[in-house]
Backbone as a printed PyTorch tensor [residue, N CA C, xyz], in Angstrom:
tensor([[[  8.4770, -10.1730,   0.0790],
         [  7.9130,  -8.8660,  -0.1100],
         [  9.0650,  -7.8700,  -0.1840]],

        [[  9.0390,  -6.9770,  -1.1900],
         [  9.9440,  -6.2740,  -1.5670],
         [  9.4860,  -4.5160,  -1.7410]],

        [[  9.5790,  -3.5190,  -0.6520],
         [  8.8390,  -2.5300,  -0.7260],
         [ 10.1740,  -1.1140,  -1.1530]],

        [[  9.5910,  -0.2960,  -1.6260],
         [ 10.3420,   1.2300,  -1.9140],
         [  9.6730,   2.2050,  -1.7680]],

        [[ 10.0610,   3.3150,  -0.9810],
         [  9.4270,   4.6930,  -0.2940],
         [ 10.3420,   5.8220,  -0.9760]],

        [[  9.8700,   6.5850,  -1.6400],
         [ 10.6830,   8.2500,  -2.1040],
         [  9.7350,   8.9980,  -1.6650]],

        [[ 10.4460,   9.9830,  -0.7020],
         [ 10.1750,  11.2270,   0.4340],
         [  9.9250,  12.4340,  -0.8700]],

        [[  8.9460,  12.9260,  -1.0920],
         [  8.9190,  14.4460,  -1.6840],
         [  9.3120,  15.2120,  -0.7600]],

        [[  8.3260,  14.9740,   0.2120],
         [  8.5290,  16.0750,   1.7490],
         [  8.0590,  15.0910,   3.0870]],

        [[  8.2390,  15.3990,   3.5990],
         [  7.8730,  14.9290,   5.5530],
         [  6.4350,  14.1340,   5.4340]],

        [[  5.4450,  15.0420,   4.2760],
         [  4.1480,  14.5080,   4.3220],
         [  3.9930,  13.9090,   3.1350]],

        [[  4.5620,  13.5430,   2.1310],
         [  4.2070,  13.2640,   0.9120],
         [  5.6940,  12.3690,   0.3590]],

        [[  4.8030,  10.6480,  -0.0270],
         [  5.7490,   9.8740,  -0.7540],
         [  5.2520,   8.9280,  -1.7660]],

        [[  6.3960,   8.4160,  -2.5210],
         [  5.4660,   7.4780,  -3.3100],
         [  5.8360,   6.3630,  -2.9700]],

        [[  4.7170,   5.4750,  -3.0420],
         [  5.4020,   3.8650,  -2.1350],
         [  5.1020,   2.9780,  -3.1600]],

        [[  6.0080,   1.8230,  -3.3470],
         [  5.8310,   0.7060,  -4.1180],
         [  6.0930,  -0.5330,  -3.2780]],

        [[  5.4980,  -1.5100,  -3.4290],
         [  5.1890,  -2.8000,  -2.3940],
         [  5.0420,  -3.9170,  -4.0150]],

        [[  6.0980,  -5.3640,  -4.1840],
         [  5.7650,  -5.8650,  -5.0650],
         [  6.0730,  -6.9390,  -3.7420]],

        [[  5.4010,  -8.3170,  -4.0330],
         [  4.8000,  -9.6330,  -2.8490],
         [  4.3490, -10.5310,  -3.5130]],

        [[  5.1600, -11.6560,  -3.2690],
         [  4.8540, -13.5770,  -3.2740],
         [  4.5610, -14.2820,  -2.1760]],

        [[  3.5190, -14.5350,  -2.4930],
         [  2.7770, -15.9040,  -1.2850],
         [  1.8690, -15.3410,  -0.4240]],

        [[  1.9990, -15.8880,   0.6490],
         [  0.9680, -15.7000,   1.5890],
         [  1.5870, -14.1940,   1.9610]],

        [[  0.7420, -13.3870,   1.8980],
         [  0.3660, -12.1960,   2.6800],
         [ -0.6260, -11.4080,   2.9980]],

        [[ -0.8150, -10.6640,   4.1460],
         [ -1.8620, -10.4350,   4.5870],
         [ -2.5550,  -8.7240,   3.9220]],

        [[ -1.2930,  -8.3520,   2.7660],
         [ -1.6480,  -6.7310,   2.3360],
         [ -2.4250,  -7.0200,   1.5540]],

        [[ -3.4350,  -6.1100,   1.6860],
         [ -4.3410,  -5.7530,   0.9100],
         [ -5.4850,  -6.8620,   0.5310]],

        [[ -5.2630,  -8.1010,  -0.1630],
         [ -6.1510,  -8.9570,  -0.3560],
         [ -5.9570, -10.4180,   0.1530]],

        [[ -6.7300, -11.0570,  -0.1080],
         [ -7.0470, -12.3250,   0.3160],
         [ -5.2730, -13.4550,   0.5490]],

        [[ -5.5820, -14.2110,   1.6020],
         [ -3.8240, -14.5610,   2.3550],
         [ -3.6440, -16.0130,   1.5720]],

        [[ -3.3080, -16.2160,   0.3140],
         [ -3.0790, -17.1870,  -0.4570],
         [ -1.7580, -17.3820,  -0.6310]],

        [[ -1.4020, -18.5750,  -1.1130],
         [ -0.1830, -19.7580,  -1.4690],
         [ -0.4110, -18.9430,  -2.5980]],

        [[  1.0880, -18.6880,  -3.3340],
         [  1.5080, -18.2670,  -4.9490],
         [  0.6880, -17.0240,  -4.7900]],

        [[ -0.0620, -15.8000,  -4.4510],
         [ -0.3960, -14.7650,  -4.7840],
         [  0.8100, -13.8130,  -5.5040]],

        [[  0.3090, -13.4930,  -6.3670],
         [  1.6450, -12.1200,  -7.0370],
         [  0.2290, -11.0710,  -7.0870]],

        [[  1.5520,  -9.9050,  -6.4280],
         [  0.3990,  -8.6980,  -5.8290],
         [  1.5510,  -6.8460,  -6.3050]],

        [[  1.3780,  -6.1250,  -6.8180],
         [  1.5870,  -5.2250,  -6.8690],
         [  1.2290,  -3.9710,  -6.2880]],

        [[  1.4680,  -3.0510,  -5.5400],
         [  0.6450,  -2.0660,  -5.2860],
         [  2.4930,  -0.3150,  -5.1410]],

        [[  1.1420,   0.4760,  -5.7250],
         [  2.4440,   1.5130,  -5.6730],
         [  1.1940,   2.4960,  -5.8320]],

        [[  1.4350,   3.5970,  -5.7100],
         [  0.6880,   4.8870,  -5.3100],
         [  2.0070,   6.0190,  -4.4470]],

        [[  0.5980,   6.8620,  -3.7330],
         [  0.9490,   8.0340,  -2.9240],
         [  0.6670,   7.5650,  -1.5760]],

        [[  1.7740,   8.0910,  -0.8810],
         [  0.8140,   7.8200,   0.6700],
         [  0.9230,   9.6000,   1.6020]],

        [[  0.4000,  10.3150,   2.0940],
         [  0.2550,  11.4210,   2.5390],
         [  0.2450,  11.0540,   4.1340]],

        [[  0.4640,  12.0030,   4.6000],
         [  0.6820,  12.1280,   6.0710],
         [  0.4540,  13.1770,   6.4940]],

        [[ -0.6730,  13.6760,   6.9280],
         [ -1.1570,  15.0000,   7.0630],
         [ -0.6950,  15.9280,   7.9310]],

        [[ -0.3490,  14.9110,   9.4480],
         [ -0.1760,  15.5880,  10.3250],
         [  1.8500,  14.9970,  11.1940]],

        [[  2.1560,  14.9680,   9.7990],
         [  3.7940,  14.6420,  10.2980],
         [  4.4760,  15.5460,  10.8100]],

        [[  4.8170,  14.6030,  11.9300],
         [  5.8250,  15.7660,  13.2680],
         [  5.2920,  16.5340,  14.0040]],

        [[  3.5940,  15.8440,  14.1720],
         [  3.4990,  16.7010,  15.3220],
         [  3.8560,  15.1780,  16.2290]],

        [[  3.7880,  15.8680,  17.8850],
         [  4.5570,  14.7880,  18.7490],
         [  3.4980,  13.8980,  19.2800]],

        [[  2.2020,  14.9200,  19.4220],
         [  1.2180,  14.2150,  20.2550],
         [ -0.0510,  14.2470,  19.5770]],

        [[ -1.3510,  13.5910,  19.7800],
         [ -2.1320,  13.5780,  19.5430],
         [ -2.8230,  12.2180,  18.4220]],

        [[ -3.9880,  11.5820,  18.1600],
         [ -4.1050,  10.0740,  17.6130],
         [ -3.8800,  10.4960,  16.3170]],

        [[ -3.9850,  11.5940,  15.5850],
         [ -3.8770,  11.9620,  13.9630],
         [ -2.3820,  12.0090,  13.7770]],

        [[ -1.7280,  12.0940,  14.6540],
         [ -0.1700,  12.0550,  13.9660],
         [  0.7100,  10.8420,  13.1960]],

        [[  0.0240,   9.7320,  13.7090],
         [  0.5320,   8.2510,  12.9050],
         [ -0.6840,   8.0130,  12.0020]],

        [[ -1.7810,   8.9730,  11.3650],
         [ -2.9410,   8.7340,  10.6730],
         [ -1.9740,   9.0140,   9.0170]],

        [[ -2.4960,   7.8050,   8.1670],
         [ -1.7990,   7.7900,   6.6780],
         [ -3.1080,   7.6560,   5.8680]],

        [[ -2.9920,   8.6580,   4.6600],
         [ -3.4460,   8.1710,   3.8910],
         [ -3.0290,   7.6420,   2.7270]],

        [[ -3.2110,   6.3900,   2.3430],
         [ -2.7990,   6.3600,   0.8660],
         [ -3.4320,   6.5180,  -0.3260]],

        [[ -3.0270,   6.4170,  -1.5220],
         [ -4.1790,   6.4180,  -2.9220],
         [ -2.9520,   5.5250,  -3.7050]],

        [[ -3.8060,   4.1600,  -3.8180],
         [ -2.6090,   2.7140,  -4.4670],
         [ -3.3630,   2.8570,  -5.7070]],

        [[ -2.6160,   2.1730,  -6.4710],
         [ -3.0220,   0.9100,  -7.9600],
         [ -2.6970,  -0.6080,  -7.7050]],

        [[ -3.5850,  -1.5890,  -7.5830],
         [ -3.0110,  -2.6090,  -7.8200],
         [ -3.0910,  -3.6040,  -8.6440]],

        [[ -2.5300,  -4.4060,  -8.6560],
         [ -2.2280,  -5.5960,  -9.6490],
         [ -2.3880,  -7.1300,  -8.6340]],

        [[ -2.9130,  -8.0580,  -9.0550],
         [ -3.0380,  -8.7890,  -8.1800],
         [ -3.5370, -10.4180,  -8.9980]],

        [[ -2.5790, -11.1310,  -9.0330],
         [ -3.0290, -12.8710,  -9.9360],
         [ -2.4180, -13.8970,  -8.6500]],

        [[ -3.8460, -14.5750,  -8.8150],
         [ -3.9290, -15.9120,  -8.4400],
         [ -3.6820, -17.0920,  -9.1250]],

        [[ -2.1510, -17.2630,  -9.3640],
         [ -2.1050, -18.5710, -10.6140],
         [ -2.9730, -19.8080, -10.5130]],

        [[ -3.0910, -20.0760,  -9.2980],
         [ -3.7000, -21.7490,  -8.9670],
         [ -5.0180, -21.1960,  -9.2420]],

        [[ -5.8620, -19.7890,  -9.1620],
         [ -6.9270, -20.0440,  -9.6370],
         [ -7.3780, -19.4940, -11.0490]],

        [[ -6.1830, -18.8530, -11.5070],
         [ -5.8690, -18.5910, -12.9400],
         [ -7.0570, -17.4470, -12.9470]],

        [[ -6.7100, -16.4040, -11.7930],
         [ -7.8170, -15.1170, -11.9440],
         [ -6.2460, -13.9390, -11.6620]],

        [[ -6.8610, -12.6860, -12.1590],
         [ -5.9090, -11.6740, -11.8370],
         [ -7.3240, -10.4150, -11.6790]],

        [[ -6.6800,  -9.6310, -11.0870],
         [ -7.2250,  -8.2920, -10.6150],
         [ -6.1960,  -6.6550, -10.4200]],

        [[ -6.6270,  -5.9300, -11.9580],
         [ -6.0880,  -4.8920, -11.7500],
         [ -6.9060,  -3.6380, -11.4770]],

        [[ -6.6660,  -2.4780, -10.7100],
         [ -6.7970,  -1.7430, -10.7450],
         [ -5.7130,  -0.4500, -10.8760]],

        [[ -5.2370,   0.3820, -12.0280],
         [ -3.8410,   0.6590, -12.4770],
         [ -3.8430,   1.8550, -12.3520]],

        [[ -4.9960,   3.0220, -11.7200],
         [ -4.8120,   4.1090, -11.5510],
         [ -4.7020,   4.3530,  -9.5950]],

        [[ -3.9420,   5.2560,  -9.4120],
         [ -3.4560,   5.2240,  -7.9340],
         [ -4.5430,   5.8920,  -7.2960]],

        [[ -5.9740,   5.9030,  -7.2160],
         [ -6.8740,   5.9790,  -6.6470],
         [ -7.2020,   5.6850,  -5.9530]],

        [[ -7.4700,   4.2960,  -5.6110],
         [ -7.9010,   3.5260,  -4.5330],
         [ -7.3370,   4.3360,  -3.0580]],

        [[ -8.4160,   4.8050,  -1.9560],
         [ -7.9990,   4.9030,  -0.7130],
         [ -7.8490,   4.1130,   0.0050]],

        [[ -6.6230,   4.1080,   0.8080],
         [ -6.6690,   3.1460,   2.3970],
         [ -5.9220,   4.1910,   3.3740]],

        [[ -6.4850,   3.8470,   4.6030],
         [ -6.1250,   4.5120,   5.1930],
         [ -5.8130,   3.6760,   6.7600]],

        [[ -4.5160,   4.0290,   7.1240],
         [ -3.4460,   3.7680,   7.9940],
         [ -3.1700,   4.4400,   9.4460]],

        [[ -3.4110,   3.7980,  10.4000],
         [ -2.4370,   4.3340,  11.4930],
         [ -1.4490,   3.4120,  12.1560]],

        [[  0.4130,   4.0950,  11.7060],
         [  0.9550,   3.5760,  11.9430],
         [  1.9030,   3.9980,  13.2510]],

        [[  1.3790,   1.8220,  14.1680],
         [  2.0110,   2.8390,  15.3830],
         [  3.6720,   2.5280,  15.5870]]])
């Protein structure tokens, strides 16, 4: 797994995540998965010190996602998709 983060500001970045094999992001934990995902991720409440919303993320991904052994792929290519994160 090979990931890249560019900071606009404190609350706002764009993240790219490209991943072989078993992993547990985003979809199903398969042998040979090739998985793409890149979007925005926001951080609403960065730098404050205290409180449960301060490690709260949101993101908006696109992904890309093939299963060779079952010869299926799955894109979704606009950075829409929400997930949302608390990282502790």
């Amino acid at each position: 797994m090979l990931g890249l983060e560019y900071r606009f500001s404190p609350k706002l970045m764009w993240i790219t995540n490209v991943s072989y094999g078993e992993t547990w992001l985003l979809l199903e934990n398969r042998p040979r998965k090739e998985q793409l995902v890149y979007g925005f991720r926001w951080v609403p409440m960065a730098g404050q010190r205290r409180g449960i919303f301060s490690n709260l993320a949101i993101d908006l991904i696109a992904l890309y996602v093939r299963f060779p052994d079952a010869d299926e792929e799955s894109r979704f290519p606009l950075p829409i998709f929400p997930v949302l994160t608390w990282q502790w």
